[in-house]
Short mmCIF file of the C-alpha atoms (twelve columns), coordinates in Angstrom:
data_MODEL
# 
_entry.id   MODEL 
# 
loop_
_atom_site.group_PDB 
_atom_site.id 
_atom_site.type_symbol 
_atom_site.label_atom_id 
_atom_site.label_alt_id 
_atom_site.label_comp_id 
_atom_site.label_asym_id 
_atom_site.label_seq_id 
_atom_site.Cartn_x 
_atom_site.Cartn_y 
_atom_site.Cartn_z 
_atom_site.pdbx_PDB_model_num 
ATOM 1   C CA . UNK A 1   56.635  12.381 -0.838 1 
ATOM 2   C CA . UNK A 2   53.612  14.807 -0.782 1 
ATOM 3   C CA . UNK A 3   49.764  14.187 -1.051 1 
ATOM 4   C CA . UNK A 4   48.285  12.510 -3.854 1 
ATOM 5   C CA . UNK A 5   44.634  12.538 -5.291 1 
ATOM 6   C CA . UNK A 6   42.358  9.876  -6.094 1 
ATOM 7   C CA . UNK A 7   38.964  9.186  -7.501 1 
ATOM 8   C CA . UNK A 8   37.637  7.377  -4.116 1 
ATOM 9   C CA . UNK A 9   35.057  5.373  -5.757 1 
ATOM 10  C CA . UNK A 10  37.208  3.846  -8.794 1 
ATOM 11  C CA . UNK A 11  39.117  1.851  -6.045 1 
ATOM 12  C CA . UNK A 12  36.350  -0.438 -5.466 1 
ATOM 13  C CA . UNK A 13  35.363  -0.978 -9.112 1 
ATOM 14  C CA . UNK A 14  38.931  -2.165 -9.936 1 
ATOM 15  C CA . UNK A 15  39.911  -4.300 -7.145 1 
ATOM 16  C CA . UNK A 16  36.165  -5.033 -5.581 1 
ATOM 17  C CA . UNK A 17  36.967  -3.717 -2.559 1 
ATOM 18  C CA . UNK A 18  34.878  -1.467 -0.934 1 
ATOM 19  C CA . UNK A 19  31.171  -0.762 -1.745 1 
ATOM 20  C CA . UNK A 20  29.945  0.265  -5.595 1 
ATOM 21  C CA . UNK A 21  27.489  3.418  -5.859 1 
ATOM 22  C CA . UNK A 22  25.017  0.947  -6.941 1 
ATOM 23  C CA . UNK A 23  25.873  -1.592 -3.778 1 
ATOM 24  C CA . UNK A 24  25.829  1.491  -1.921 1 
ATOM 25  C CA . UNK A 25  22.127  2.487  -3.333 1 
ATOM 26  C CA . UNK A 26  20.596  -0.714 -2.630 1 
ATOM 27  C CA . UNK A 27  22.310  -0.832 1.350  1 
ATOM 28  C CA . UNK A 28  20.339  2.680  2.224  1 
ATOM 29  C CA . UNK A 29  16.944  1.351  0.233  1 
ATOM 30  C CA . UNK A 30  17.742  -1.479 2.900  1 
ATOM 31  C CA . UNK A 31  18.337  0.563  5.269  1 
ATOM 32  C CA . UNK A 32  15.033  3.373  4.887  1 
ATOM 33  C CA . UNK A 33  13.140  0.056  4.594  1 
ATOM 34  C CA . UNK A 34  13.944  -1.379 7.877  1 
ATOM 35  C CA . UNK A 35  13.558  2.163  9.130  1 
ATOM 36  C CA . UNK A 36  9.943   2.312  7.703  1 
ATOM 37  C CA . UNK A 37  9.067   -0.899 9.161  1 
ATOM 38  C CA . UNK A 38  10.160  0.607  12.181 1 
ATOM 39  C CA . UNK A 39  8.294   3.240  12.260 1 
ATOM 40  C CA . UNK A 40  5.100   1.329  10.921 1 
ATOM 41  C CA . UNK A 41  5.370   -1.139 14.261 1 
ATOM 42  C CA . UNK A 42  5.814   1.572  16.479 1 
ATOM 43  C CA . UNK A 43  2.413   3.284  15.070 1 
ATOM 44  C CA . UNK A 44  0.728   0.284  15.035 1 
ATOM 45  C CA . UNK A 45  1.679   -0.528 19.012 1 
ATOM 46  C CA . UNK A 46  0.650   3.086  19.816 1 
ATOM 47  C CA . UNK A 47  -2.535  2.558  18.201 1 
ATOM 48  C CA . UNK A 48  -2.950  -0.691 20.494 1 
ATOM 49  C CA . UNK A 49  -1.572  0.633  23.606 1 
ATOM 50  C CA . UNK A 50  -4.102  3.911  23.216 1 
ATOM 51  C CA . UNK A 51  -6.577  1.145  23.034 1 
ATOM 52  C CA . UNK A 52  -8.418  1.378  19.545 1 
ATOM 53  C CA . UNK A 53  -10.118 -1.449 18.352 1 
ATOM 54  C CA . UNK A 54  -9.168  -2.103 14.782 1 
ATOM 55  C CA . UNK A 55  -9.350  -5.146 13.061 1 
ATOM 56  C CA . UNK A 56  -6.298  -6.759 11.006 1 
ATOM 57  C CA . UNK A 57  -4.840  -3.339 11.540 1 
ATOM 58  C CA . UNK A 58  -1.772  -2.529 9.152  1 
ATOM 59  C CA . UNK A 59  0.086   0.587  8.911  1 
ATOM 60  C CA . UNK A 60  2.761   1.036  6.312  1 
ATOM 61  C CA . UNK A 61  5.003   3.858  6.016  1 
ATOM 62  C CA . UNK A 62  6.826   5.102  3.048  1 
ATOM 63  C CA . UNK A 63  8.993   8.511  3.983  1 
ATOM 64  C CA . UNK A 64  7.012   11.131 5.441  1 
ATOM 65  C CA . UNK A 65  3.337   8.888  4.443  1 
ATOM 66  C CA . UNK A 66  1.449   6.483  6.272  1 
ATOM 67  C CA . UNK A 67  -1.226  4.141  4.704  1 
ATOM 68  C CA . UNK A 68  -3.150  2.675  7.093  1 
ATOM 69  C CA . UNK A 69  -5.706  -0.426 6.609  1 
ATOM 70  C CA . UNK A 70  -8.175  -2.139 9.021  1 
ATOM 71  C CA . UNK A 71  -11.516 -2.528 10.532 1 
ATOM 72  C CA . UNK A 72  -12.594 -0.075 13.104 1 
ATOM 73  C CA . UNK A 73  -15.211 -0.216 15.491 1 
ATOM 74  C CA . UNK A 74  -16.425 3.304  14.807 1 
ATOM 75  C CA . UNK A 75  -16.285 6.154  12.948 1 
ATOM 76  C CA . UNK A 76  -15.011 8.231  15.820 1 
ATOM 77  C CA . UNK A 77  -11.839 4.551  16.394 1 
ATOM 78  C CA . UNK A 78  -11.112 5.199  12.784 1 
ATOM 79  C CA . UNK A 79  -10.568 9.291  13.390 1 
ATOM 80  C CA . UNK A 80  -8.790  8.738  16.251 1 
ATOM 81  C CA . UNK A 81  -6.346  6.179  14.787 1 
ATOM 82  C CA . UNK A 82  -6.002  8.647  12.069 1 
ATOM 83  C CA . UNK A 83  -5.011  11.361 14.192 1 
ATOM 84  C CA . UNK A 84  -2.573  9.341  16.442 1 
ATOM 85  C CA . UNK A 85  -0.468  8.476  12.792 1 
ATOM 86  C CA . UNK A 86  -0.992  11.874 11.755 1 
ATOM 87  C CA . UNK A 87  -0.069  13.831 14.397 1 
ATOM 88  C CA . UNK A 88  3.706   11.656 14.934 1 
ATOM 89  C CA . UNK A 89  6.773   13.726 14.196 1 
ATOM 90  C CA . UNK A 90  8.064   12.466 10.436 1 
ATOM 91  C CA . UNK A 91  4.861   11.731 9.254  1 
ATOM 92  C CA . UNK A 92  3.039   14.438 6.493  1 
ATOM 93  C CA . UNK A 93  0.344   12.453 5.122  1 
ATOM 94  C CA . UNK A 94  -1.839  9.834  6.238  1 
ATOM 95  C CA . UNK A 95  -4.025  7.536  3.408  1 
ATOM 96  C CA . UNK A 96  -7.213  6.012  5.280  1 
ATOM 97  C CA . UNK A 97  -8.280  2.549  3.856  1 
ATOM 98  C CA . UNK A 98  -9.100  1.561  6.813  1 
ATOM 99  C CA . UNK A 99  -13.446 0.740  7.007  1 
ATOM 100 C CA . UNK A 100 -15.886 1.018  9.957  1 
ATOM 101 C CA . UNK A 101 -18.340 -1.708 11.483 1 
ATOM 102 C CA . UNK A 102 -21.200 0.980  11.809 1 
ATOM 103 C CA . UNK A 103 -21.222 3.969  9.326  1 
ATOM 104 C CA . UNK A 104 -21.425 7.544  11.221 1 
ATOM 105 C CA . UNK A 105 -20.878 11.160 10.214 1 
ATOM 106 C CA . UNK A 106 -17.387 11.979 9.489  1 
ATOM 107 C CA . UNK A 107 -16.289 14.723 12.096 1 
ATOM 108 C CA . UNK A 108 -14.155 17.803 10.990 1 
ATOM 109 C CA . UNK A 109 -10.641 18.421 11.206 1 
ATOM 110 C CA . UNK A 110 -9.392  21.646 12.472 1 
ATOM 111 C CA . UNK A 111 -5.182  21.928 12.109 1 
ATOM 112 C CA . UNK A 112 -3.671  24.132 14.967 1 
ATOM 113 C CA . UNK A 113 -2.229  27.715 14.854 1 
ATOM 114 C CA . UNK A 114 -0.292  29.564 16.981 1 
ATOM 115 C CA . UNK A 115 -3.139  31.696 19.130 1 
ATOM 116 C CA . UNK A 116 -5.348  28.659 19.182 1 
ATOM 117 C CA . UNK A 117 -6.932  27.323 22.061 1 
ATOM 118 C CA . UNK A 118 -9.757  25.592 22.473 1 
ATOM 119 C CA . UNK A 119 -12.271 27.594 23.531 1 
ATOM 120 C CA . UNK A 120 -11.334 29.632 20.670 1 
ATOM 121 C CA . UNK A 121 -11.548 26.427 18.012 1 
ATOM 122 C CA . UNK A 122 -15.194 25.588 20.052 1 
ATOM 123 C CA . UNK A 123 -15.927 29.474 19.150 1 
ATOM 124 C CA . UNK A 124 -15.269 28.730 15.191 1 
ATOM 125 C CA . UNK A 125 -16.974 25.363 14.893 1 
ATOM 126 C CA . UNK A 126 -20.169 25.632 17.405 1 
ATOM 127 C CA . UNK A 127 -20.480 29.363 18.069 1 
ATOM 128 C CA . UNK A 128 -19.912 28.721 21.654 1 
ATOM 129 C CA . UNK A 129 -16.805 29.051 23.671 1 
ATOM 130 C CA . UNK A 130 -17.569 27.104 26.408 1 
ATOM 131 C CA . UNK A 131 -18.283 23.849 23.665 1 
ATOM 132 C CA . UNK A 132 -14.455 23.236 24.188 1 
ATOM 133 C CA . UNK A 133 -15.285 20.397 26.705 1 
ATOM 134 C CA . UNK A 134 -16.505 18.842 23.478 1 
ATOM 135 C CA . UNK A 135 -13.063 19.304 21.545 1 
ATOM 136 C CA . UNK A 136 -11.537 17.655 24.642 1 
ATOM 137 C CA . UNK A 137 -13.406 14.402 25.236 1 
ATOM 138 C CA . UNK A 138 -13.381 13.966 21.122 1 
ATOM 139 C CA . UNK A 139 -9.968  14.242 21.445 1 
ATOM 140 C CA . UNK A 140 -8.655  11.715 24.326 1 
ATOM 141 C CA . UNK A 141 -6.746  10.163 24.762 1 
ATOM 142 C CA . UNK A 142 -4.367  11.834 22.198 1 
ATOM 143 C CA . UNK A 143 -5.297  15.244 24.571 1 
ATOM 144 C CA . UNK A 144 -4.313  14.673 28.670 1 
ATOM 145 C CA . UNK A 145 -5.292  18.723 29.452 1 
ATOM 146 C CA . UNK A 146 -7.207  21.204 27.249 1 
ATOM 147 C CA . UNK A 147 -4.320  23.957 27.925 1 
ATOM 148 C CA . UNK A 148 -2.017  21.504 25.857 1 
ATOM 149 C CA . UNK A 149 -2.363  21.962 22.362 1 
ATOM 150 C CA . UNK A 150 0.382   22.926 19.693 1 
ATOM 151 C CA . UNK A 151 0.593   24.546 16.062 1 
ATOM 152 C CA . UNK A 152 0.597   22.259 13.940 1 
ATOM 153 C CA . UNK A 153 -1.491  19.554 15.518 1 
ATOM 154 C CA . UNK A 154 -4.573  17.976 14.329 1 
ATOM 155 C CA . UNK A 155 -7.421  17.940 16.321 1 
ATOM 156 C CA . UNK A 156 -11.282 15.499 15.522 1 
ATOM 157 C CA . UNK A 157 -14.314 18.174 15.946 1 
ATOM 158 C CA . UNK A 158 -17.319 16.359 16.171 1 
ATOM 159 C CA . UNK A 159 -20.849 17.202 15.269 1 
ATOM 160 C CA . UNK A 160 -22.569 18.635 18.378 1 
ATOM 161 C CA . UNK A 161 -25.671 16.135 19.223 1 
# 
């Protein structure tokens, strides 16, 4: 006989078998829903198992953005939480609503480059090298060693007392 062609999707209009574009559309909206919800759950269980207090916490995700909502215990909870969402592969953006019990100063944020370490960072922000202790206890438990950062990762610089 030989080989024929076909217009694949015109098959399923006609006969109604098969899946529509539009029945196609709404499956993967499904789908990246389920996904986000997904990812939102696992967020929200690392936040608990790191052990942040946060209130009625709530963490949505929508692509590569995370909105996250609750009541934490401190200013330093809320960065931390903030981080921890932040710094998880897929996610670009994070949108704080979250509040705080007591109000404290905010703490920089200082993104990672390659050459970075941080007794360099501690260097930058305090004018001291040997600060980086600092870096490293603001940063746990997120941080296990102070040899183990990366490019790209966020890290909380506090004030110095």
């Amino acid at each position: 006989m030989g080989l024929f062609s076909f217009i694949k999707n015109a098959g399923a209009k006609v006969f109604g078998i098969g899946k529509t574009t539009e029945e196609e559309a709404a499956e993967a909206a499904m789908e990246a829903a389920e996904l986000a919800k997904l990812k939102a759950g696992k967020l929200a269980n690392a936040v608990e198992t790191l052990g942040f207090e946060v209130i009625d916490l709530n963490i949505e995700v929508d692509g590569d953005n995370a909105t996250i909502w609750g009541q934490a215990s401190s200013q330093e909870t809320k960065e931390k939480v903030i981080l921890v969402v932040g710094n998880t592969e897929g996610i670009a953006t994070v949108d704080d609503r979250m509040t705080v019990e007591v109000e404290e100063p905010e703490a920089q944020f200082h993104t990672v480059v390659k050459g970075d370490y941080l007794s360099k960072i501690a260097k930058k922000y305090y004018g001291d090298a040997m600060k980086y202790p600092v870096i490293f206890e603001a940063n746990k438990p997120m941080l296990t060693d102070p040899d183990k950062i990366y490019p790209g990762q966020v890290l909380r610089i506090p004030a110095l007392d």
